[in-house]
N, C-alpha and C positions, 0 to 999 in steps of 0.2 A: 579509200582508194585514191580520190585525189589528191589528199596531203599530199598521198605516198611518192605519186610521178611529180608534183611540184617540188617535193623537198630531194626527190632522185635528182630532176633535171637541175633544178638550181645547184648542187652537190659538184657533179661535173662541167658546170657551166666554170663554176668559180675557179676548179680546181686546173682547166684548162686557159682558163684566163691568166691565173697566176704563172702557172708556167711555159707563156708566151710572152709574160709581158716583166715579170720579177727577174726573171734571170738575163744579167749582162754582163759583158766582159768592166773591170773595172781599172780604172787607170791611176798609179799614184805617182802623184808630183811632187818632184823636191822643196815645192813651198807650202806643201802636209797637205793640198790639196788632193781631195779623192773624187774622181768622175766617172758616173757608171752609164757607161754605152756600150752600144756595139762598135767595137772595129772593125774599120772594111778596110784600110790599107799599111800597109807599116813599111811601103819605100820613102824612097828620097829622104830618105836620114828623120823622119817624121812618122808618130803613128797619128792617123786619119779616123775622124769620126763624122757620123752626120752632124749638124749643128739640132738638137734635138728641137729651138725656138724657131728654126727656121730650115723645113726639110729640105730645100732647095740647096741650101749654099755647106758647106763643110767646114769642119775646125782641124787643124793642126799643130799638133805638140810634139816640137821639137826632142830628140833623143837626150841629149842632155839636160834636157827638164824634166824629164821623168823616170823614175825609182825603177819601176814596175809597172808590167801587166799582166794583170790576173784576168784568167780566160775564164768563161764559163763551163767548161768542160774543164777547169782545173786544173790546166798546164798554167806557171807560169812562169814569163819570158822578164829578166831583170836588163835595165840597160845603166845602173847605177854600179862601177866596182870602184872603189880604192885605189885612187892615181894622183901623187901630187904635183903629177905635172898639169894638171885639170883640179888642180886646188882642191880636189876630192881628199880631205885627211883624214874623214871617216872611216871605219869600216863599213861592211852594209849593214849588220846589227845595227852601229851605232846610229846612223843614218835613220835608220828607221823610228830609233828612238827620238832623234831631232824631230823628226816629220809629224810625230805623237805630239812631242811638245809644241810645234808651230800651230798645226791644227787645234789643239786645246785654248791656246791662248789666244785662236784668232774666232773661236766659238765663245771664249767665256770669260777672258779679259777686259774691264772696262776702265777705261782710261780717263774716269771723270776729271779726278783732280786736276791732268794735264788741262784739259777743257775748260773748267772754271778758271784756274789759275792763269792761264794765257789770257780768256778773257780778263779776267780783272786788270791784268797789266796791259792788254791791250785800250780797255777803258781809259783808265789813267791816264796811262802814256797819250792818245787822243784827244783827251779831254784839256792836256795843257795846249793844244793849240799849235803848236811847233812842228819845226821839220825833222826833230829827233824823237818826236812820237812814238815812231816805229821801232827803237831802239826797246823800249821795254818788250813789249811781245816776242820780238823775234830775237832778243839776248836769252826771254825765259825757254823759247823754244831751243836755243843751244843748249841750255844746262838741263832741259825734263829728262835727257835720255842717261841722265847720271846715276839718278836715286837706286838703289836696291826695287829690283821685281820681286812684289812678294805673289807668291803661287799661294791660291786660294784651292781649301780640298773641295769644294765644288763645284771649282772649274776642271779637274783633273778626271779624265776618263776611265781611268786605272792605275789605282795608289800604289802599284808595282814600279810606273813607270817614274815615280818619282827618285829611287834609286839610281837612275842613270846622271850621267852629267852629260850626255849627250842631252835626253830629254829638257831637261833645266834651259841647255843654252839655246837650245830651238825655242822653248819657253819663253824665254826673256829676249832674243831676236826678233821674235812678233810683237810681245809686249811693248816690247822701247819703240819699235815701228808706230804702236797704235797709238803711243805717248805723241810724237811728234806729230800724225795725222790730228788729232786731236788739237794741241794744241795751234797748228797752225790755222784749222776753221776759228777757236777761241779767241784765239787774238786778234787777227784779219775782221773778225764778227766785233768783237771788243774793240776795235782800233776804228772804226767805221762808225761804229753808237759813240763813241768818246769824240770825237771830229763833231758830229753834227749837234751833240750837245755844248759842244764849244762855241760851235755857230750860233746857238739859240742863247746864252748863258754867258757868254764871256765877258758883257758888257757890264754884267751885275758881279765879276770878280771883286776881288778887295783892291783896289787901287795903288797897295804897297807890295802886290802878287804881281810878278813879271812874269807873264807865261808866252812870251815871243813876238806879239802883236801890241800895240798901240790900239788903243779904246776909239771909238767914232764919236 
């Protein structure tokens, strides 16, 4: 008989917990960003949320930044349509598909190669000593965002969305983003080690190596 009121009470404890605390209105943003809170206000051209880190102070996202919102009672209100005077060329479909693809490849994208790569030439570049050091890294960080994005199938949420060319260029819009964040820590990081080993190291260069400076 105790099981029974422990395994009752627990039963409805949980089942009242969850749906106090699982269900919220969710918000989607044109940079494939999804945030699940409650809304308390949707004037002044802004929908209003608590700041969930800090209950005291609130966040606001702007109309134009965002898709949609989906209520919890299942209405939902879109403030995204199709206007190319607002550079909107989307449809909403398609839009939705881009948001698919920015979200996937800002979850599962990883931009190593840009990372090493920048470092190496930022190394290099450093390591001569010079004040055109900086030219390697940040020349490689002009041309990382060239290469072909290749979409890996398990970063992809749903092999549906891969059909779309909306999806793809949302895809590759975050991609080539994480490509340059990436490489600009690698290089700056590589350019920084390459300088101070120049400081320790230059003296024991080969003396028929001109890398900028004159020996002590």
């Amino acid at each position: 008989m105790y099981k029974f009121f422990v395994s009752l009470f627990l039963f409805f404890f949980f089942k009242s917990f969850s749906q106090t605390t699982a269900i919220k209105d969710s918000i989607y943003l044109l940079n494939g960003q999804m945030v699940s809170e409650t809304v308390i206000d949707t004037l002044l051209g802004a929908v209003t949320i608590v700041n969930p880190e800090k209950p005291e102070k609130k966040i606001h996202y702007e109309l134009d930044d965002i898709y949609m919102v989906s209520y919890k009672n299942g209405y939902r209100r879109y403030y995204y349509s199709q206007d190319s005077l607002k550079n909107n060329w989307f449809t909403r479909n398609e839009m939705w598909y881009f948001m698919k693809g920015e979200r996937d490849a800002r979850k599962g994208f990883k931009a190593r190669g840009a990372l090493i790569g920048s470092g190496i030439a930022g190394l290099i570049g450093g390591m001569s000593g010079t004040f055109f050091g900086p030219v390697l890294p940040y020349g490689y960080l002009a041309l990382v965002g060239l290469p072909k994005v290749r979409i890996r199938a398990n970063t992809i949420s749903n092999p549906v969305y891969v059909d779309s060319d909306s999806y793809i260029l949302g895809y590759e819009r975050n991609a080539r983003s994480k490509r340059r964040i990436q490489s600009i820590i690698g290089g700056t990081v590589g350019l920084a080690i390459g300088y101070g080993l120049y400081g320790l190291l230059h003296n024991y260069y080969p003396e028929e190596v001109n890398f900028g400076f004159n020996k002590k």
